[in-house]
C-alpha positions in Angstrom: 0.0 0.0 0.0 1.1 3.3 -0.7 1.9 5.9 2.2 -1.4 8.6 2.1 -0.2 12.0 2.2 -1.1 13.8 5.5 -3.2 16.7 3.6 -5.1 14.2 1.5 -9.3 14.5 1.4 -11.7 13.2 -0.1 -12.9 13.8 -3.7 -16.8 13.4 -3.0 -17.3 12.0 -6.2 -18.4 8.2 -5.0 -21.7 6.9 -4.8 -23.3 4.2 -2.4 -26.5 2.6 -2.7 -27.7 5.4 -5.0 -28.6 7.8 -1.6 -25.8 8.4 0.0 -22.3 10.0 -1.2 -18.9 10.9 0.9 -18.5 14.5 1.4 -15.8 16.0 -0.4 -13.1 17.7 1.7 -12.5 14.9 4.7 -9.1 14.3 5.6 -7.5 11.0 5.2 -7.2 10.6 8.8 -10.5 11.0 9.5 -11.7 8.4 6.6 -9.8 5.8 8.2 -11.0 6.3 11.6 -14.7 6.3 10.5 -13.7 3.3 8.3 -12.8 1.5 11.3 -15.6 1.9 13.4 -18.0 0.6 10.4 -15.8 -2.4 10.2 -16.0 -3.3 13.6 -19.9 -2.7 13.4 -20.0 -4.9 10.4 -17.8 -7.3 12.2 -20.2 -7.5 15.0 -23.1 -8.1 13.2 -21.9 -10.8 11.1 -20.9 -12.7 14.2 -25.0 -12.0 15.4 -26.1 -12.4 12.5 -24.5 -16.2 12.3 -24.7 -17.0 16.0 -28.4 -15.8 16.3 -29.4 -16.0 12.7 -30.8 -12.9 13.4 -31.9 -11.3 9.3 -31.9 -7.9 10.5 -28.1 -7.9 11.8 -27.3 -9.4 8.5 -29.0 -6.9 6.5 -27.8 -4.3 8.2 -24.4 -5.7 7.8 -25.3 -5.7 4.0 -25.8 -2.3 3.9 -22.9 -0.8 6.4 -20.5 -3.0 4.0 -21.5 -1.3 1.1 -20.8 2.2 3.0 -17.8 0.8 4.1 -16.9 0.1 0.0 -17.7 3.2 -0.9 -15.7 5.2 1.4 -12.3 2.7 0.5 -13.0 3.5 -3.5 -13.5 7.2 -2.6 -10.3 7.3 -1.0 -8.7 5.5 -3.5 -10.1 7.6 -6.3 -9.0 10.9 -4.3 -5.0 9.8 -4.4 -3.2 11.5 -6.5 -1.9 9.5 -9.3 
């Protein structure tokens, strides 16, 4: 992986789910910790999901995973090249 520059943002160009879109102008830094929080939810509900075969932890799952996505390709479309 490449090392992110410390005044990188986002490009706000991304769509998810056809509603939502990242804001353009968020540092890096910030990304990342907001990625990592929605991972560890998605995480979590997976593991209920499967343990409790509870439908509305997996769909919920479903959709924070595809948030999760979105943010990762925005980033990756805001690098310079």
């Amino acid at each position: 992986m490449t090392t992110q520059p410390d005044h990188a943002t986002t490009a706000g160009v991304t769509p998810s789910l056809e509603l939502y879109r990242i804001q353009p102008g968020i540092p890096f830094q910030h990304a990342f910790d907001e990625l990592s929080v929605l991972l560890g939810c998605i995480r979590h509900l997976t593991t209920e999901a499967e343990m409790e075969g509870d439908l509305v932890a997996g769909s919920s799952a479903r959709i924070l995973s595809a948030l999760a996505k979105t943010l990762i390709d925005e980033m990756e479309t805001s690098l310079p090249r």
